[in-house]
C-alpha positions in Angstrom: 40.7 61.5 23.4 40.4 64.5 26.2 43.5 67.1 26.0 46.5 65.2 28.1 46.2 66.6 32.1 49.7 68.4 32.7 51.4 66.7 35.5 52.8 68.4 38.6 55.4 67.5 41.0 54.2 66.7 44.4 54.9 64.9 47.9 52.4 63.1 48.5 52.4 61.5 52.6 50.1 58.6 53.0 48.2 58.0 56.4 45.8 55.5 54.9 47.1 52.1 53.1 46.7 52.0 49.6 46.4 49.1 47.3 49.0 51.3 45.3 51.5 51.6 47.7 53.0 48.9 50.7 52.6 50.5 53.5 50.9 53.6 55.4 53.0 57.0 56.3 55.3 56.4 53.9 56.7 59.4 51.6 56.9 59.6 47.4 58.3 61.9 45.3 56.1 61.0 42.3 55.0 62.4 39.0 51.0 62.8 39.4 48.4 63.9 36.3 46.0 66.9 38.0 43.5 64.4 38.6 44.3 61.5 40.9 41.0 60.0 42.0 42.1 56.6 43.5 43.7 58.6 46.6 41.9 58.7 49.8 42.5 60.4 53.0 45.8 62.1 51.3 48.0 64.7 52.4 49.6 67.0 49.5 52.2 69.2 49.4 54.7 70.9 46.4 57.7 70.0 47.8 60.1 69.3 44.7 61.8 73.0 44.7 62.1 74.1 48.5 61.3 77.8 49.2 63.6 80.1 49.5 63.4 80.9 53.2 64.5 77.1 53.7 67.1 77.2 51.5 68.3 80.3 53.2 67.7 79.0 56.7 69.5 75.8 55.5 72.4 77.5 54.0 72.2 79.8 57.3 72.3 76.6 59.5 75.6 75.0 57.3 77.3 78.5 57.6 76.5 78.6 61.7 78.0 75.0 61.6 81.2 75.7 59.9 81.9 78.6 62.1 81.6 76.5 65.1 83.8 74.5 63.9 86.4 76.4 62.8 85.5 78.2 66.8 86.0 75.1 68.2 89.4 74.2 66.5 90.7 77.5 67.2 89.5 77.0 71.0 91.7 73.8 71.0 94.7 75.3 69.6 95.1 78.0 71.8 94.7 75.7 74.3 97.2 73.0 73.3 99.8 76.2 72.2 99.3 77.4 76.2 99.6 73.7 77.5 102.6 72.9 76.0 104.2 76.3 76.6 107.6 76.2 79.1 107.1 79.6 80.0 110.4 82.0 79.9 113.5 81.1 82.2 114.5 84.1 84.1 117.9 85.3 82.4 119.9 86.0 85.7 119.1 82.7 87.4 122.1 80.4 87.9 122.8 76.7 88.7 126.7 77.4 89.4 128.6 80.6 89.5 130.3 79.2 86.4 127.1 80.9 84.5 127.3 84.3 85.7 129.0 87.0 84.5 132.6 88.1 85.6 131.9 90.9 88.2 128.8 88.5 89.7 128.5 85.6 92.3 125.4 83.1 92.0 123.6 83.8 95.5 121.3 80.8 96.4 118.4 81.2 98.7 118.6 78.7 100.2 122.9 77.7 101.0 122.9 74.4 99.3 125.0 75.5 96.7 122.8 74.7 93.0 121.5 70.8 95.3 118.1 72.5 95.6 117.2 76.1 94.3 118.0 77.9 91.1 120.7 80.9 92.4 120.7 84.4 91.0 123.3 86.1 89.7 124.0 89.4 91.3 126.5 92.0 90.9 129.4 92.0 93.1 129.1 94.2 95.8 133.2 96.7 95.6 133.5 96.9 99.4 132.3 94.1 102.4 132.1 94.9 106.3 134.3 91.8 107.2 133.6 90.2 110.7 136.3 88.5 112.5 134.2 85.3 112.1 134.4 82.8 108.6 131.9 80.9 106.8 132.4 77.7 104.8 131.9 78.6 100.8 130.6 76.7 97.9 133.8 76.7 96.8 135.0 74.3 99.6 137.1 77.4 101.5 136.5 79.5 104.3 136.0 83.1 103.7 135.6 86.1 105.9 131.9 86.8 106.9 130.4 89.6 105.2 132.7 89.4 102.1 132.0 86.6 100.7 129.8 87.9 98.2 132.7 90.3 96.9 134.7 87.5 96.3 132.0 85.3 93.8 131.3 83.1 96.3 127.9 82.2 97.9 128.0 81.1 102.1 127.3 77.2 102.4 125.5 75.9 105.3 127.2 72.5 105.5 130.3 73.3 107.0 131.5 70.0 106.4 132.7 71.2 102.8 135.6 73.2 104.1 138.4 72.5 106.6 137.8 74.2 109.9 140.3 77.3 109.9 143.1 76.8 112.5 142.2 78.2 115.9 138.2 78.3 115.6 135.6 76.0 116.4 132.3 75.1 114.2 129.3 77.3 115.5 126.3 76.4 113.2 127.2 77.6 109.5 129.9 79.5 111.1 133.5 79.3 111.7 134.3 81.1 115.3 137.4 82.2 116.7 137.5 80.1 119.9 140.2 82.6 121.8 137.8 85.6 121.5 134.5 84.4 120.7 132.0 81.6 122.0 128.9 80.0 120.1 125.5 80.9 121.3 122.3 78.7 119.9 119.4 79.6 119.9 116.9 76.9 120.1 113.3 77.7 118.2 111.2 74.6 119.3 108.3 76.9 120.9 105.1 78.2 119.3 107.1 79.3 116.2 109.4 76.4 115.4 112.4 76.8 113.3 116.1 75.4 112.5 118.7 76.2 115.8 119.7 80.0 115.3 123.7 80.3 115.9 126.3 83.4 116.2 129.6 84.1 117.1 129.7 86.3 120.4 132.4 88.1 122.1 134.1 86.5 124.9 133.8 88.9 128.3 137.6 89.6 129.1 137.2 87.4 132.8 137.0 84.7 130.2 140.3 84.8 128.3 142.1 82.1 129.2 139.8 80.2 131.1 137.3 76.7 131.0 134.7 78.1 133.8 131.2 78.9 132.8 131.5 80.8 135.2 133.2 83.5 133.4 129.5 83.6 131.3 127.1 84.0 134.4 126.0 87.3 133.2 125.4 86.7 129.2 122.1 86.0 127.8 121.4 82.2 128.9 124.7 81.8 130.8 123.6 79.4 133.1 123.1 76.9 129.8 126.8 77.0 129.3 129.6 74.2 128.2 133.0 73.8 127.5 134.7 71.5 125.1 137.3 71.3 122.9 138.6 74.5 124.1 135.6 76.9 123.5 132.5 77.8 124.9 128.9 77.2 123.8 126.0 78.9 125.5 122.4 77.2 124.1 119.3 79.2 124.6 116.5 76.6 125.0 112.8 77.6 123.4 109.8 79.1 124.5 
């Protein structure tokens, strides 16, 4: 009996069909003596330990997909941690005056009193350059112009809130004295539209005591002038 062929471990790829196997371009791991002469047309390769540089290309390729992963999932947390983020809330702004500080006022930007903007809390000022005109405050009382803010009170622009002070007439936001000043409104309905512009302006002295326009022929816009319920209102029409 010849000396037993030592077997080697091969893949063997078929392109031709075989009795031995069912079907063509099919791949077997199989356990082969050195000698198989019933193959035809057969492709061999060693294929049962892989080479080294696969198995390092392989291990290289897992590696490379477990860093972008770990890439990607740090990706999406930074992006869900800024998504979700509120941001800080400015410290001095103020809803009422209630939430400032005893020598502030909450000063809204825009005179509705905490119905629309956030306010900011700002120091008091110690001294105010009173006019002889009022203003309606948030607080539901009039206050002298130009110190309201040293009182911790912001200026409303709905005069409706407070109770027209004895002896004035309403004049836009403000509260005019009607036996020394009259309103003036400026209307801004031209190329630069805008809410009515209104001030309190001093009554010429051939005015005291009277209910003629006439007395207001030589103001700005005189000759737009009327009288009613005992004051005078001079209304600049746009441009």
């Amino acid at each position: 009996m010849p000396p037993e062929q030592p077997s080697m471990c091969v893949q063997v790829l078929f392109w031709q069909r075989d009795d031995r196997f069912p079907s063509p371009a099919h791949t077997h791991v199989v356990k082969l003596p050195s000698a198989i002469p019933y193959l035809t047309a057969a492709a061999l390769s060693i294929a049962c330990t892989p080479s080294s540089s696969n198995a390092n290309d392989d291990a290289d390729a897992e590696t490379g997909s477990e860093d972008a992963t770990t890439e990607t999932e740090t990706e999406t947390g930074t992006e869900t941690e800024t998504e979700t983020g509120t941001g800080d809330t400015d410290e001095n702004s103020c809803a009422s005056p209630e939430e400032c500080g005893p020598d502030e006022w909450c000063d809204f930007p825009d005179d509705l009193c905490g119905a629309g903007q956030l306010g900011e809390c700002l120091p008091r000022p110690d001294e105010c350059d009173g006019l002889d005109v009022e203003i309606c405050g948030c607080d539901g009382n009039a206050h002298i112009a130009g110190c309201e803010a040293a009182e911790g009170v912001d200026r409303s622009n709905d005069t409706s809130m407070c109770e027209t002070p004895e002896g004035a007439h309403v004049c836009g936001e403000l509260f005019c004295p009607s036996d020394s000043y009259y309103c003036q409104q400026a209307m801004l309905d031209g190329e630069n539209p805008g809410p009515d512009v209104f001030s309190c302006r001093e009554l010429p002295e051939a005015c005291s005591g009277s209910e003629d326009c006439a007395c207001l022929a030589e103001e700005t816009c005189g000759s737009f002038c009327e009288f009613a319920d005992g004051h005078f209102t001079l209304i600049c029409p746009g441009g």
